[in-house]
C-alpha positions in Angstrom: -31.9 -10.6 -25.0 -31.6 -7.2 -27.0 -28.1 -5.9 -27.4 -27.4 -2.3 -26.1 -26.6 0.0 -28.5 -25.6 3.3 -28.8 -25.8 5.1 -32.5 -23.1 8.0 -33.5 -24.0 10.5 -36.0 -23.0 14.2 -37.0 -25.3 14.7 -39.8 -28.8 13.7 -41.7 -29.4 10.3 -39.5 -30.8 8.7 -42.3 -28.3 5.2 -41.7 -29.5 6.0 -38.0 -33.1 5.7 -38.8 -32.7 2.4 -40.7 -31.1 0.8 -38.3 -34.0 2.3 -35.8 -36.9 1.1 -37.6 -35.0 -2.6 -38.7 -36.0 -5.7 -36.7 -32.3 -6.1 -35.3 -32.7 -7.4 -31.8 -31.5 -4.0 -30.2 -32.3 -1.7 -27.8 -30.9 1.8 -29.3 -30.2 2.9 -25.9 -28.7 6.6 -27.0 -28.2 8.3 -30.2 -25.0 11.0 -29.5 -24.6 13.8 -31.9 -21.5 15.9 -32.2 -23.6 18.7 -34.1 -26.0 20.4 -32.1 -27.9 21.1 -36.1 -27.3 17.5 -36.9 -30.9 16.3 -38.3 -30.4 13.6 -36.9 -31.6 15.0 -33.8 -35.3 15.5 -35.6 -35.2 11.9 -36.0 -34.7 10.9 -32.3 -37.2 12.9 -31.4 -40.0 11.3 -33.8 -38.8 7.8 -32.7 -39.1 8.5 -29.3 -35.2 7.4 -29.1 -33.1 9.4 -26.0 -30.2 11.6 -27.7 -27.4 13.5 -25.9 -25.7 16.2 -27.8 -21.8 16.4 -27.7 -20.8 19.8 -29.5 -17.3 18.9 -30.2 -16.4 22.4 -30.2 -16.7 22.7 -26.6 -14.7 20.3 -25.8 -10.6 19.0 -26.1 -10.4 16.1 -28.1 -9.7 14.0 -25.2 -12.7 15.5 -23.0 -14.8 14.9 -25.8 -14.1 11.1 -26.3 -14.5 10.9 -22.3 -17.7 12.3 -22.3 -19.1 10.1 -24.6 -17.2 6.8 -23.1 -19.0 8.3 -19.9 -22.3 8.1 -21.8 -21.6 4.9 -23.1 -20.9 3.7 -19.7 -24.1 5.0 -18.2 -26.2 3.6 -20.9 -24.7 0.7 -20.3 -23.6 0.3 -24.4 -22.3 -3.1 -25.5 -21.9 -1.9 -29.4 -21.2 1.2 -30.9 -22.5 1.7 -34.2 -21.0 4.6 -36.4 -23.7 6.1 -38.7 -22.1 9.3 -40.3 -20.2 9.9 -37.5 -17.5 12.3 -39.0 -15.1 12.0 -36.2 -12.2 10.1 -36.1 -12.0 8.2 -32.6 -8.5 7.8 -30.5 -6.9 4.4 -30.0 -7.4 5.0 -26.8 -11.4 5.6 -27.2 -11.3 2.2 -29.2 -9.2 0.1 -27.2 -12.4 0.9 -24.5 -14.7 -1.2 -27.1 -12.5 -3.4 -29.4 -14.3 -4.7 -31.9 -17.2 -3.3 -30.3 -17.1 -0.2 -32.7 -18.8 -1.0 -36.1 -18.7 1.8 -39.4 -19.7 1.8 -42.5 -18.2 3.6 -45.4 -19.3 4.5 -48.7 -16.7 2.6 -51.0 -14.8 -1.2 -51.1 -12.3 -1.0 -48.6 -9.0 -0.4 -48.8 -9.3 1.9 -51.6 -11.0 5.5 -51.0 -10.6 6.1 -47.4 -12.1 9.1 -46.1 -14.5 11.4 -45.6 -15.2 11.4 -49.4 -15.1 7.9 -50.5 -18.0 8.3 -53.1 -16.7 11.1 -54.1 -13.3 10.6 -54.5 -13.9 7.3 -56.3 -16.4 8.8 -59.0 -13.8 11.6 -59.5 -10.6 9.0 -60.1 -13.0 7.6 -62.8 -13.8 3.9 -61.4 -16.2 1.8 -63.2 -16.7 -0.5 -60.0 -17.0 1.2 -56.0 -19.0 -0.3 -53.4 -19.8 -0.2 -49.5 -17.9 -1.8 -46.8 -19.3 -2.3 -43.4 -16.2 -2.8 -40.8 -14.7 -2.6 -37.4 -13.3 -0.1 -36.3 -9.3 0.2 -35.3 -7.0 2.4 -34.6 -6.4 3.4 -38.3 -8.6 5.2 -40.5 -10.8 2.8 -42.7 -8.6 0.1 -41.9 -10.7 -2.7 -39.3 -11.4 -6.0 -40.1 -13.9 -5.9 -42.8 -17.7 -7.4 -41.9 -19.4 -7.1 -45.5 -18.8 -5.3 -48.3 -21.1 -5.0 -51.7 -19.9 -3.9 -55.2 -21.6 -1.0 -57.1 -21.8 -0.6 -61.1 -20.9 3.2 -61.8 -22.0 3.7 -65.5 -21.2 6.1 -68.0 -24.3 8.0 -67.5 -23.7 8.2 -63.6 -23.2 11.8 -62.3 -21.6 12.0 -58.4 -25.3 12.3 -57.2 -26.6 9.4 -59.4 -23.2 7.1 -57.6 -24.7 8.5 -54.5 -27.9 7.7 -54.4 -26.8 3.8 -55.7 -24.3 3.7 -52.8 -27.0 5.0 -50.1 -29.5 2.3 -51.1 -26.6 -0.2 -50.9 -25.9 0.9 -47.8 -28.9 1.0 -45.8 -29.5 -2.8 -46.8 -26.1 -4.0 -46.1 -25.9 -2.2 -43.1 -28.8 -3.9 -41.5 -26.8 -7.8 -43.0 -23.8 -6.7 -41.8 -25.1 -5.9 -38.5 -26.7 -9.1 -38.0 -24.0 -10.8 -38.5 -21.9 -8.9 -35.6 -24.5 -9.0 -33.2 -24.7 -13.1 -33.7 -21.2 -13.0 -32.9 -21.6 -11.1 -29.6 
């Protein structure tokens, strides 16, 4: 039986679309979008996956979070997957899906929390970065970790090169990490 799922994004959707065209037994039952220009929109449309828009400048923090645990509830969601979801969710949004909230961020967790992982790592001068796919808690970056993958950055790397690595990384260990969560459930 398919989980229910329901995808979180503010931006491209890329990570969205990868998970939307994987063969994870899922039933994306609702992208939500905080940005009303958020591309990732475009691709809900071509997929023929229902999205709900959640401008989160209309609302209070704590009337935003209810409306989409109110979506969540009438989709009838089981996991909440963050894919560029550039929001960072209450504890008491969370404790509504304990370990039922799964993120991925672009660097090996603990180091480089934030919005700017890549970045912030390629600037500090590393010669090693990564992905980490984890739950989420009530810190920032700080859930039990569910995979994580190492990333060479060369001499010859510029920020967009790191990028580009990390993104390819991610959409791959995504999907894994995924997987593995879901065989848990």
């Amino acid at each position: 039986m398919a989980t229910n799922v329901a995808i979180l994004a503010s931006g491209s959707g890329s990570n969205f679309q990868n998970i939307a065209e994987s063969d994870l037994d899922i039933t994306i039952k609702v992208l939500i979008v905080d940005n009303p220009n958020a591309y990732a929109i475009e691709r809900a449309k071509k997929l023929d996956i229902p999205y709900r828009v959640v401008d989160r400048k209309h609302y209070t923090k704590e009337t935003f979070e209810k409306e989409i645990l109110d979506i969540l509830k009438e989709c009838d969601v089981e996991l909440v997957v963050l894919a560029g979801f550039m929001k960072i969710l209450s504890p008491n949004f969370i404790s509504k899906y304990e370990d039922k909230i799964i993120n991925l961020h672009p660097s090996l967790l603990p180091s480089f929390k934030g919005p700017e992982g890549i970045k912030d790592a390629f600037e500090y001068g590393v010669k090693v970065t990564g992905v980490t796919v984890h739950y989420v808690d009530s810190g920032i970056d700080t859930g039990k970790i569910i995979a994580q993958e190492a990333v060479g950055v060369e001499d010859t790397d510029t920020l967009e090169t790191l990028e580009e690595k990390i993104h390819e990384i991610e959409y791959r260990l995504y999907i894994e990490a995924l997987k593995m969560v879901l065989e848990e459930l």
